[in-house]
C-alpha positions as CSV (number, residue, x, y, z in Angstrom):
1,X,-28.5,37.2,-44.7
2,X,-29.3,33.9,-42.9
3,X,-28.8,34.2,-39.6
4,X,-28.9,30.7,-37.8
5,X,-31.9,30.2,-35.6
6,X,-31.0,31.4,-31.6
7,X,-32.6,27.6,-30.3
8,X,-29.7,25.6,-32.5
9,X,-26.6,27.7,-32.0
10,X,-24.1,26.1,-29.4
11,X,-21.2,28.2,-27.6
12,X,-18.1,26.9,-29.0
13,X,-16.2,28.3,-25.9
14,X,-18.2,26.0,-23.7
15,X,-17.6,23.4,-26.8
16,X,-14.1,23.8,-26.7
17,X,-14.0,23.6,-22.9
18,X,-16.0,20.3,-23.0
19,X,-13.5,18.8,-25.3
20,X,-10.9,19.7,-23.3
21,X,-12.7,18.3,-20.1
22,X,-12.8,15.1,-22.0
23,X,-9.5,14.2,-23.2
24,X,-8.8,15.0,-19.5
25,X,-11.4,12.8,-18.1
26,X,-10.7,9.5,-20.9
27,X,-6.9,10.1,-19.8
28,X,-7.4,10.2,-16.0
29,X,-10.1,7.2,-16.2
30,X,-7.5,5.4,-17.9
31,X,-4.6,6.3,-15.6
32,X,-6.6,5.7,-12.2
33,X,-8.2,2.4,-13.8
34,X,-5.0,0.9,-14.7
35,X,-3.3,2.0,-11.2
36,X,-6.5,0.5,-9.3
37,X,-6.6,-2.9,-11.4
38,X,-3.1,-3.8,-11.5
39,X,-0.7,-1.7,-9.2
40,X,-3.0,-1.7,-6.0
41,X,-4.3,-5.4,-6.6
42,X,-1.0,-6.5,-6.8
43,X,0.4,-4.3,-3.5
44,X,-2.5,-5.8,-1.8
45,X,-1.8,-9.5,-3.4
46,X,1.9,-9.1,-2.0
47,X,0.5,-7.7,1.5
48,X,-1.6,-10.8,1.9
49,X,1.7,-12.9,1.5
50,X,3.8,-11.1,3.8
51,X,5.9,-9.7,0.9
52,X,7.6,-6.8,2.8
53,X,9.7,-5.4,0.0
54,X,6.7,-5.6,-2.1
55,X,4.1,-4.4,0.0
56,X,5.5,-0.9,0.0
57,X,3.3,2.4,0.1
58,X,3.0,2.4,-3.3
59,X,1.3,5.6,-5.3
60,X,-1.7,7.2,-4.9
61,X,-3.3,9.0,-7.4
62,X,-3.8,12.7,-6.7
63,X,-7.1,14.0,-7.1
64,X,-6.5,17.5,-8.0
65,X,-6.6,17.0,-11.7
66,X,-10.2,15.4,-11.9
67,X,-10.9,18.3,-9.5
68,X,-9.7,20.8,-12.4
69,X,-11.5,18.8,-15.0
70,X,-14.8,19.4,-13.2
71,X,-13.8,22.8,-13.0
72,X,-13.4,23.0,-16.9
73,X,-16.9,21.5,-17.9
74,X,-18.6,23.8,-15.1
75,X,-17.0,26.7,-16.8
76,X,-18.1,25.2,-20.4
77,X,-21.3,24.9,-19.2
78,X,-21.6,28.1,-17.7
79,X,-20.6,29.9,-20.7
80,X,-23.5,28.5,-22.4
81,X,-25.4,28.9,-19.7
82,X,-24.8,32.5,-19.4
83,X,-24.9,33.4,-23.2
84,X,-28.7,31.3,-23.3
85,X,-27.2,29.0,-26.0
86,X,-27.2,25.4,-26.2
87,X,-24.5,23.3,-24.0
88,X,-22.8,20.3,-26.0
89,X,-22.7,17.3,-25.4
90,X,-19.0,17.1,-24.8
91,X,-19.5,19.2,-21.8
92,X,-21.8,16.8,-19.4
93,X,-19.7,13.7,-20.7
94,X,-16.3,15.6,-19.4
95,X,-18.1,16.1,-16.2
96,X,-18.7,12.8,-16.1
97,X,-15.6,11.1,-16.8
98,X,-13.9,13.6,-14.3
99,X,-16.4,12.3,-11.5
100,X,-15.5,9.0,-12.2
101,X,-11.9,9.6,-12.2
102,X,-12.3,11.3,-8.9
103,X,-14.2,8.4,-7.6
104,X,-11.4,5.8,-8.9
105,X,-9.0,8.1,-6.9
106,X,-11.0,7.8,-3.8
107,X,-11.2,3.9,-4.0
108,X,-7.2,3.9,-4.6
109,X,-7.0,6.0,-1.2
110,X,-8.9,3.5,1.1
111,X,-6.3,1.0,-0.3
């Protein structure tokens, strides 16, 4: 029968790890952001001012689960990796969007 062509198959493992790496990274880039923007500019605003009450330690995103989401796409691509087939696309963008979550947690630290 037709067998697909070894160059164009993808490792929907690694394809179902990306996705999940994904929806992990949009959702902690979206978390971190809005804590950065708003809650830390305005702890620092009210610091400025002298705004005890306000000025509180306020929360600090953990960065254990853009850790685990860089653990995910590693794994995703490994798989395809290991099995020679092509990595997707959702993969390398997970990895990204987890580094940049990270990164928003380390900002959100220093403050």
């Amino acid at each position: 029968m037709n067998e697909p062509d070894p160059a164009t198959r993808i490792s929907y493992i690694s394809w179902i790890l990306g996705q999940t790496s994904s929806i992990l990274g949009i959702i902690l880039v979206v978390i971190y952001g809005f804590d950065l923007v708003l809650l830390q500019a305005s702890r620092i605003y009210a610091q400025n001012l002298g705004e005890i009450g306000q000025a509180a330690a306020g929360w600090v995103p953990p960065m254990s689960p853009a850790l685990i989401g860089l653990g995910i796409a590693l794994v995703g691509w490994l798989a395809a990796y290991l099995r020679s087939l092509i990595c997707p696309v959702a993969v390398p963008v997970g990895a990204v969007l987890n580094f940049i979550a990270l990164i928003l947690a380390l900002i959100a630290l220093t403050y």
